[in-house]
C-alpha positions as CSV (number, residue, x, y, z in Angstrom):
1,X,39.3,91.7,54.2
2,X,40.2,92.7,57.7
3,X,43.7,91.8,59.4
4,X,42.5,87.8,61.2
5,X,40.2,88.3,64.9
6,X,41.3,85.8,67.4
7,X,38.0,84.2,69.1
8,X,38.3,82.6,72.7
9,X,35.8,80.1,73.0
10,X,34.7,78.1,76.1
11,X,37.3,76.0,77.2
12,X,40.2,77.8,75.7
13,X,39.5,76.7,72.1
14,X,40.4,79.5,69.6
15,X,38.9,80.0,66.2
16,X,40.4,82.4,63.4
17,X,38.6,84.6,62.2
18,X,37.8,87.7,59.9
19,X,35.9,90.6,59.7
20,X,35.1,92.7,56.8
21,X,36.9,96.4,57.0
22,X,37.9,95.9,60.5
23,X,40.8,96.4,61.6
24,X,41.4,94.6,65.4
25,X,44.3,95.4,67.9
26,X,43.3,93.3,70.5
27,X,41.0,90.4,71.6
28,X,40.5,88.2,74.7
29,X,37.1,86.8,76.2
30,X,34.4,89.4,77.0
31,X,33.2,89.5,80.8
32,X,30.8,92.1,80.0
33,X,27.1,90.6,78.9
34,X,26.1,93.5,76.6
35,X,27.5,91.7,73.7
36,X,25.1,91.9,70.5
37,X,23.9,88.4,68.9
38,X,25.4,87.3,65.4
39,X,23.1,85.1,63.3
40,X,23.9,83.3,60.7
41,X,22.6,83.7,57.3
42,X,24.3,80.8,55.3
43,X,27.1,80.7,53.0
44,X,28.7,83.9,50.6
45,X,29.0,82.5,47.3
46,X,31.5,84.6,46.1
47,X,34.0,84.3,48.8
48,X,33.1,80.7,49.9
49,X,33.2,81.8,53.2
50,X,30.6,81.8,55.8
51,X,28.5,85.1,55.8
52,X,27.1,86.8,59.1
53,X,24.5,89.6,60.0
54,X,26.3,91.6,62.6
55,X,24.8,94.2,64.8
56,X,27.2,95.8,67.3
57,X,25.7,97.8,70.1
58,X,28.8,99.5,70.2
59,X,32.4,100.1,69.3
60,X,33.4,97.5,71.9
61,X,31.9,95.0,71.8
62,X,31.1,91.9,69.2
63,X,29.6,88.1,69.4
64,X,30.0,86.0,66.5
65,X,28.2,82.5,66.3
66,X,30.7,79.8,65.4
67,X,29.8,75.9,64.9
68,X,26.5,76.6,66.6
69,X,28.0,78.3,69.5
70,X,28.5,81.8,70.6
71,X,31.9,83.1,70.7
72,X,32.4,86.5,72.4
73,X,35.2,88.8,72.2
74,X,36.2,92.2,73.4
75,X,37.9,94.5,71.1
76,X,38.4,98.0,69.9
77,X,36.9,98.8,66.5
78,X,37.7,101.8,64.1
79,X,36.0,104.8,64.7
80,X,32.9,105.1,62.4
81,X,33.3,101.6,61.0
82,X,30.2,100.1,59.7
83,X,28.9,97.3,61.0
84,X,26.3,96.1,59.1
85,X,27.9,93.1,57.7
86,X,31.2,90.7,58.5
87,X,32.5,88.1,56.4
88,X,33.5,85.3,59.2
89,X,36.2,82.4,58.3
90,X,36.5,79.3,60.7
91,X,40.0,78.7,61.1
92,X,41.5,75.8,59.8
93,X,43.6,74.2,62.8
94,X,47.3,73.3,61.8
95,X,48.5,70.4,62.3
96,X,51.4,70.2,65.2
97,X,54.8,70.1,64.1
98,X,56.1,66.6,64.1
99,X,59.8,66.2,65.0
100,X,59.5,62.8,63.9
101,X,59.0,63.3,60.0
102,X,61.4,63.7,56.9
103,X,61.3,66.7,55.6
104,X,60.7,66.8,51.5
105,X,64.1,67.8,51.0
106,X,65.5,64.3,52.8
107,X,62.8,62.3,50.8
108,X,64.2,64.3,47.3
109,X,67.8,63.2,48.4
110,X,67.1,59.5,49.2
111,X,64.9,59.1,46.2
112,X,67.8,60.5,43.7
113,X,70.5,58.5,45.3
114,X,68.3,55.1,45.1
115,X,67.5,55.8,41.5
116,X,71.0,56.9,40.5
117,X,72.9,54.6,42.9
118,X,75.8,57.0,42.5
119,X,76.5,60.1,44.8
120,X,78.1,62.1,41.8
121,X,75.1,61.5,39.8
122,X,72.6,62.3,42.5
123,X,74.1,65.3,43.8
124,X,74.1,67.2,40.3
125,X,70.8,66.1,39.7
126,X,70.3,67.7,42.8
127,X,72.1,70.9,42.0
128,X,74.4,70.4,45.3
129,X,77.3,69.4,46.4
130,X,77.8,65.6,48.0
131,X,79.1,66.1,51.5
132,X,75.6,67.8,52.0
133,X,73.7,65.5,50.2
134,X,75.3,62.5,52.3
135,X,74.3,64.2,55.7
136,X,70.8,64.5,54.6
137,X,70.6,60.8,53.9
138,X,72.3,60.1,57.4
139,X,69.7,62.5,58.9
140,X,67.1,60.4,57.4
141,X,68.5,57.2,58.4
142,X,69.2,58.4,62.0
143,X,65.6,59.6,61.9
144,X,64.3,56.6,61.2
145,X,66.5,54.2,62.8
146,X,67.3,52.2,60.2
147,X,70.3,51.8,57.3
148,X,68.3,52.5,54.1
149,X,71.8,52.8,51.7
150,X,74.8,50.3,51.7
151,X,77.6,53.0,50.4
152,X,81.3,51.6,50.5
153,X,84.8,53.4,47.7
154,X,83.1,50.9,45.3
155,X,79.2,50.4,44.9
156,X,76.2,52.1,46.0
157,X,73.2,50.0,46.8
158,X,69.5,49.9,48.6
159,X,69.3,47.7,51.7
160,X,66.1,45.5,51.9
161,X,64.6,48.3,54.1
162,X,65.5,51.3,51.8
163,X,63.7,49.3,48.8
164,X,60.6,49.2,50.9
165,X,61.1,53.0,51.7
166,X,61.7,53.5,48.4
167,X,58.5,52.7,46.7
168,X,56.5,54.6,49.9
169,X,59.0,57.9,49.1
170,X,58.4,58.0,45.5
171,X,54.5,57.8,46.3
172,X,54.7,60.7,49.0
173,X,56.8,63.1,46.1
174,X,54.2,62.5,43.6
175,X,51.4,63.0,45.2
176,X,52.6,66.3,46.4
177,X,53.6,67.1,42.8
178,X,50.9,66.3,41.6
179,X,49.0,68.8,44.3
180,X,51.1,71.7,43.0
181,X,50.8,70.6,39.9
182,X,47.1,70.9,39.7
183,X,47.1,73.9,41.6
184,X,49.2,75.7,39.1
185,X,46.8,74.2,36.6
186,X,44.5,76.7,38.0
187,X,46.5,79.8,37.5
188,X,45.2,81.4,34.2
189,X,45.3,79.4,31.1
190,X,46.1,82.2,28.6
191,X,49.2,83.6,30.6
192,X,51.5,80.9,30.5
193,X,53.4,79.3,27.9
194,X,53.3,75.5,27.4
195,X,57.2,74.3,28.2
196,X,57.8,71.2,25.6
197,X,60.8,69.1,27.1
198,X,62.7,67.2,23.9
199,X,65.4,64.6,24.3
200,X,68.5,66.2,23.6
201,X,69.6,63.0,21.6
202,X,67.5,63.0,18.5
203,X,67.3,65.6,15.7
204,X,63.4,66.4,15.5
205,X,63.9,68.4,12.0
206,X,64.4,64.5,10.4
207,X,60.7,63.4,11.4
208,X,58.3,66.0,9.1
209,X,55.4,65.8,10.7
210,X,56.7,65.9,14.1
211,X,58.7,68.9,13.1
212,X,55.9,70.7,11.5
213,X,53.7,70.6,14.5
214,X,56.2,71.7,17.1
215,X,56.7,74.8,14.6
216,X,53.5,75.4,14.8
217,X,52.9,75.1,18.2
218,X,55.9,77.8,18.7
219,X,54.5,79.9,16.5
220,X,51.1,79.8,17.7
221,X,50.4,78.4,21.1
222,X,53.1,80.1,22.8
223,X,55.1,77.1,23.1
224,X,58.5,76.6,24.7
225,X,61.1,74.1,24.0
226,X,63.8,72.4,26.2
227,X,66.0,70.4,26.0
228,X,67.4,67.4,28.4
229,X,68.2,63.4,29.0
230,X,64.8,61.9,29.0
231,X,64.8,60.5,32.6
232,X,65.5,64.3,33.6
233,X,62.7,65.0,31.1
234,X,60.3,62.7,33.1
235,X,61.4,64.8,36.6
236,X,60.7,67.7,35.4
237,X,57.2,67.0,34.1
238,X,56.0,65.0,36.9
239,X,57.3,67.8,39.4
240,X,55.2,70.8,37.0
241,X,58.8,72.2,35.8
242,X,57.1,71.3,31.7
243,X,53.6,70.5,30.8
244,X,54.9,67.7,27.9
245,X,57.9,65.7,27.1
246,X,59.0,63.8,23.8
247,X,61.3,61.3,24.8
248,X,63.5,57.9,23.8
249,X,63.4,54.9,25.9
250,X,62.6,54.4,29.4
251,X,63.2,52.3,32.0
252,X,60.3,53.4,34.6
253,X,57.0,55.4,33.9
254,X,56.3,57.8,37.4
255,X,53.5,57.8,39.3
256,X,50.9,60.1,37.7
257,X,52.0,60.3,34.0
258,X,51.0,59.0,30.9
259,X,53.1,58.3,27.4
260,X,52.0,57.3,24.1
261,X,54.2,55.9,21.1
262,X,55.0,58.5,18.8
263,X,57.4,57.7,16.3
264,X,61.0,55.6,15.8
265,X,64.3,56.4,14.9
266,X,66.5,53.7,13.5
267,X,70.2,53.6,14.6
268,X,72.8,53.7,11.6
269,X,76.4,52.8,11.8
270,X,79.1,56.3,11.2
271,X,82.2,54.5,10.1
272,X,85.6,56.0,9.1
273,X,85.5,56.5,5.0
274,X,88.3,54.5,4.8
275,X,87.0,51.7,7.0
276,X,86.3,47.9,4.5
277,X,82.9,47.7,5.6
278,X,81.8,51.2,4.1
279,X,82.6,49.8,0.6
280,X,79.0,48.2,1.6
281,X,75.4,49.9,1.4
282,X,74.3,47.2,4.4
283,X,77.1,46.2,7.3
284,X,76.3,43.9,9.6
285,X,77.1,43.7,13.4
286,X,79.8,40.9,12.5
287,X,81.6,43.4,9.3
288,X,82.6,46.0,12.0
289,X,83.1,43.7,15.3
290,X,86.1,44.2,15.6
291,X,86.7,48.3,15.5
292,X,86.2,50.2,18.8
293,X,82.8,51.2,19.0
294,X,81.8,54.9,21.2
295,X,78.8,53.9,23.4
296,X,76.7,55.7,26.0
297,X,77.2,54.7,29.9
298,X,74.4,52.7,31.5
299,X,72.9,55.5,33.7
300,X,72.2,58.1,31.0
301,X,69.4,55.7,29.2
302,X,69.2,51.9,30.9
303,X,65.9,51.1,29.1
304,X,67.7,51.4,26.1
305,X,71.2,50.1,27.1
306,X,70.3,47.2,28.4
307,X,68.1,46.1,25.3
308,X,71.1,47.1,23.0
309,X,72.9,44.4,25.2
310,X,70.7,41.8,24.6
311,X,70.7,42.2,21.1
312,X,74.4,42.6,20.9
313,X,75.1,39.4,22.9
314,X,72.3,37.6,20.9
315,X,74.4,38.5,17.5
316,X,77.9,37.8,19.1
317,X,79.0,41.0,18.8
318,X,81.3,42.5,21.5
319,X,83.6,45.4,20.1
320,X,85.8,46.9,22.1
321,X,84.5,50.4,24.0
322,X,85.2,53.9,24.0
323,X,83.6,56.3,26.4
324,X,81.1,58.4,23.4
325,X,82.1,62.3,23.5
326,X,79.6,64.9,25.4
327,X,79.9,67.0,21.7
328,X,78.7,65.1,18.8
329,X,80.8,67.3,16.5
330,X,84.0,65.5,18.6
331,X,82.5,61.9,17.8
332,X,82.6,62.5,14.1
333,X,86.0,63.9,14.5
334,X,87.5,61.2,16.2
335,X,85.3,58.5,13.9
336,X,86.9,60.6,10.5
337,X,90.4,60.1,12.2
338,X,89.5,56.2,12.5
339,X,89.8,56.1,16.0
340,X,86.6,54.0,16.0
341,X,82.5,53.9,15.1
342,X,79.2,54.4,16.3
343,X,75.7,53.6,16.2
344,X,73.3,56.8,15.7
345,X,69.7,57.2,15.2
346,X,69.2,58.2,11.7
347,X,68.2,61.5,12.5
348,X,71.6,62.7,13.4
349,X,72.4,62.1,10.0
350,X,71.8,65.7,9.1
351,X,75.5,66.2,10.8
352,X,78.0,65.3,8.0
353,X,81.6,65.4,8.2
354,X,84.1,65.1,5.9
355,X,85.7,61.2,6.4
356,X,82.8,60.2,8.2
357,X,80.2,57.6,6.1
358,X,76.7,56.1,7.3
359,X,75.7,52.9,6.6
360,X,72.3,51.2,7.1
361,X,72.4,48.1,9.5
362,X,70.5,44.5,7.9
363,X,66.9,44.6,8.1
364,X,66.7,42.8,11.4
365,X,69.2,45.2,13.1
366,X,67.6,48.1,11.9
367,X,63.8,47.4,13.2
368,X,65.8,45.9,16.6
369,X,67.6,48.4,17.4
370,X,65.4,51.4,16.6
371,X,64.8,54.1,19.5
372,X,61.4,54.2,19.8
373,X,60.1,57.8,20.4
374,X,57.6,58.7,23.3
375,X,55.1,61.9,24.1
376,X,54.7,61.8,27.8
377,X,52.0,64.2,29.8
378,X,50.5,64.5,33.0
379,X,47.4,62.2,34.0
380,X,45.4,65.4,35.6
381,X,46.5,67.8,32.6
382,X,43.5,69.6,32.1
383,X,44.8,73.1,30.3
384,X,43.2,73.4,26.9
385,X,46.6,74.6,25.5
386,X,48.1,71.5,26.6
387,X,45.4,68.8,25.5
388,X,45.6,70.2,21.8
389,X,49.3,69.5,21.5
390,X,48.6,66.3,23.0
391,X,46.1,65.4,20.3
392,X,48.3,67.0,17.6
393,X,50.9,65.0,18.6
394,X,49.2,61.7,19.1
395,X,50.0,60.0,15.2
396,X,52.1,57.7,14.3
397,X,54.9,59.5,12.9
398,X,57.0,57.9,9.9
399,X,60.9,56.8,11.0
400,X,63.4,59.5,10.6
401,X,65.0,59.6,6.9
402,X,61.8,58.5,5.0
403,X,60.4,60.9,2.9
């Protein structure tokens, strides 16, 4: 294709155009009248673009017939050029800059700090720092003339207005993920890897089948595995960054994606060896009330924190709480020195340690308090690849532990 022709029209309307091997340095409207006729000959199949017969008297001169009208235009061609046929392309007009909207990177900022309700938190999901990060949100607010975020040295929270703006944010964001999404879609299926995002809490070697079909998909599909928090998991996917995501609990599904229940994972109690309730094969919540317990904070799963409160406070238990350790091999450390407990899903039991014993929780507990396990995947996914992991993973997988 030629470098774009620039087509004045009557009434100072200008079309883009271009022309097949051409190459034009100039073009304004053409006073002379010896202009040739372009007809139309319908559409070029191959280059969905609309096709033209052009005859040029000579190397000056050109008319090319746009939305039924006749637009000529004076310009130099090459030397010995032909000029027996020209590929024309309307131009699609661009919409005018609007001063007046929020740019994607304002709408990415708001939308992290409402979900997180925590600067910190917001800023490193965002990979930036907060003083930037607050002056987008002020840019936004000042742009639309309204307080959308209540921010004082102790809380963070939405005002009525910036729950409404919310819900209208979150639907502009996935939408245009979504777009991208599916235009990546498009890119050839055979060159790209499918990117598998696991939670980073569970050990997938403790559920067989699970285990065996990830293999294979590594082995034979061209499969990649990461690993993150599920909420982070759910970002990713929704924005394109992964094409599936096994994850734990969750507290809200986006816009575009779909999960299907996989598999559970039973949470055991690690106790200190020389603790009295590891002298039993089955402790109850009430046995071990009374020893610190290392939990999770809030924002890293709330799905799944908040139903762990309901059964705690339903079974009167309320240990005291340590902050859990980023390194599991710290957490069985500490637990061996007696410094306290926790509750793990079963397949962490794979990490042993010496002074460190598991116990199964009563019968009730156990089905309670299970983590139940997710495959999550685009609504539009339409890469072959993809689907067949889908449907490989789609079985009900046994609960970590059982053979």
């Amino acid at each position: 294709m030629g470098k774009p022709w620039r087509v004045e029209a009557e009434g100072g309307h200008r079309d883009e155009v271009r022309v097949a091997g051409y190459c034009v340095k100039e073009c304004r409207p053409m006073v002379a009248p010896r202009a040739a006729r372009a007809q139309r000959r319908g559409l070029d199949r191959a280059s969905q673009q609309a096709a033209f017969s052009v005859d040029i008297l000579d190397g000056w001169h050109l008319e090319v017939a746009l939305c039924g009208k006749r637009h000529p235009i004076f310009s130099r061609l090459p030397a010995g050029s032909s000029t027996d046929q020209a590929h024309v392309m309307p131009h699609v007009p661009r919409l005018p800059h609007s001063p007046r909207l929020p740019t994607i990177k304002q709408l990415q900022c708001f939308v992290a700090v409402a979900q997180e309700l925590n600067f910190r938190r917001a800023a490193e999901r965002l990979h930036m720092s907060q003083p930037p990060l607050s002056r987008q949100i002020h840019g936004l607010e000042t742009l639309l003339r309204t307080r959308l975020i209540d921010r004082d040295t102790h809380r963070v929270a939405l005002t009525v207005a910036g729950q409404d703006f919310l819900l209208e944010a979150e639907r502009l964001l996935s939408q245009l993920e979504a777009a991208v999404a599916t235009r990546l879609a498009q890119v050839d299926d055979a060159a790209q890897d499918v990117r598998i995002g696991l939670t980073s809490v569970l050990d997938f070697s403790q559920f067989p089948a699970l285990h065996q079909a990830l293999s294979e998909a590594r082995g034979h599909q061209h499969a990649r595995l990461e690993y993150d928090y599920s909420k982070h998991l759910l970002e990713r996917l929704a924005s394109g960054q992964i094409d599936l995501a096994i994850i734990g609990e969750i507290e809200r599904l986006p816009v575009g994606l779909r999960i299907s229940h996989i598999a559970t994972d039973p949470l055991v109690v690690a106790l200190p060896a020389q603790h009295p309730a590891a002298a039993r094969d089955i402790v109850d919540l009430q046995d071990i009330a009374d020893t610190p317990l290392y939990w999770f904070p809030r924002p890293d799963n709330p799905a799944f924190f908040d139903r762990c409160e309901v059964i705690f406070s339903a079974a009167g238990y309320h240990p005291p709480r340590l902050a859990e350790p980023a390194e599991h091999i710290t957490l069985l450390a500490r637990i061996a020195d007696g410094e306290g407990l926790a509750l793990l899903p079963t397949s962490m039991l794979a990490a042993s340690r010496i002074g460190v014993v598991y116990r199964d929780l009563i019968p009730d507990l156990k089905q309670s308090l299970a983590i139940n396990i997710h495959l999550a995947w685009r609504d539009n996914e339409q890469r072959p690849k993809v689907r067949q992991l889908i449907e490989a993973f789609s079985f009900q997988v046994r609960p970590a532990g059982d053979s």
